[in-house]
N, C-alpha and C positions, 0 to 999 in steps of 0.2 A: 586309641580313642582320640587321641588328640589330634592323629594324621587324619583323620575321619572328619573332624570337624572343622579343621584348616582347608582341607577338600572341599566340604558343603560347601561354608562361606567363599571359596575365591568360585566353584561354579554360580552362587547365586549371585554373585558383583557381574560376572562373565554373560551368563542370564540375562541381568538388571544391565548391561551396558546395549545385549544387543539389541535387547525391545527397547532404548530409548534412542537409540540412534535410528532403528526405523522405524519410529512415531516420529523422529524429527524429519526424514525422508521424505515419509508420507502427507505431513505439515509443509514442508517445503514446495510440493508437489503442487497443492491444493490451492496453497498462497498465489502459485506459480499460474497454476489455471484461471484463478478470479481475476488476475491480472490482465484483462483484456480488453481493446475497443470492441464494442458491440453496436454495430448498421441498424442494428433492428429495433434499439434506443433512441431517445431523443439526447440530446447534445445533455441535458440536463441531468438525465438518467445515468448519461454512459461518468459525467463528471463525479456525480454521488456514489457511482463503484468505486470511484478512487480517494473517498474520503479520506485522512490522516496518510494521504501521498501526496508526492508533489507532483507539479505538474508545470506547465508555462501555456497561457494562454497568448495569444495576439489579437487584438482589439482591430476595428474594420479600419480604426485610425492609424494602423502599424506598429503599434506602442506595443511593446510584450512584456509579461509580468509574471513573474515566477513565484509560486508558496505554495503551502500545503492546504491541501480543499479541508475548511473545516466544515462546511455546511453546504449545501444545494436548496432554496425554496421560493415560493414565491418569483422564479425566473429571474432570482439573485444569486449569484456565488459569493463566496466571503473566502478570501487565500488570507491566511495567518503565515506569520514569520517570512514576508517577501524576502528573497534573494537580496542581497544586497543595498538590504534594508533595517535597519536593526530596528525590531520593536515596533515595526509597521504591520498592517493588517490593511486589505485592500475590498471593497463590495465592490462587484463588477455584476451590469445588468449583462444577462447570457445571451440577450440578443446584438450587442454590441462586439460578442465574441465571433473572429473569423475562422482560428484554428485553433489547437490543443494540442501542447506534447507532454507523452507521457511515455514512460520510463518502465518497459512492461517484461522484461526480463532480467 
């Protein structure tokens, strides 16, 4: 009885390990696909896919500026926690934007 039940419980952990490793897989994967530039967006669009990512933009001015999209509207971006910036937060109007890097794998 007791071998019996020592049994169940290690298949049910064994069980319970392999379906969470692949829902993590599957999670991985999915992350993996949203992560993409898409042409057939506007510059503004493709930037709000990447909400709570980082990103580096360059200005038509040359100046580039690295942080996390917290918002896209009104043909404003808002980057929180700039690179090498402690505790800055940056609006950039997105027509003043000439490229985008982003970080897709």
């Amino acid at each position: 009885m007791k071998k019996t039940l020592v049994a169940t419980v290690l298949l049910s952990m064994i069980m319970s390990a392999t379906y969470l490793v692949q829902d993590s897989c599957a999670a991985t994967e999915t992350k993996g696909a949203a992560m993409q530039i898409n042409l057939e967006l506007t510059l503004a669009d493709n930037l709000l896919a990447f909400k709570g990512k980082t990103v580096t933009v360059t200005l038509s001015s040359g100046q580039t500026m690295a942080g996390i999209v917290k918002n896209v509207n009104n043909g404003i971006l808002h980057l929180e926690k700039l690179a090498q910036k402690e505790f800055f937060d940056a609006i950039i109007v997105i027509d003043k934007i000439s490229a985008v890097e982003v970080r897709v794998k």
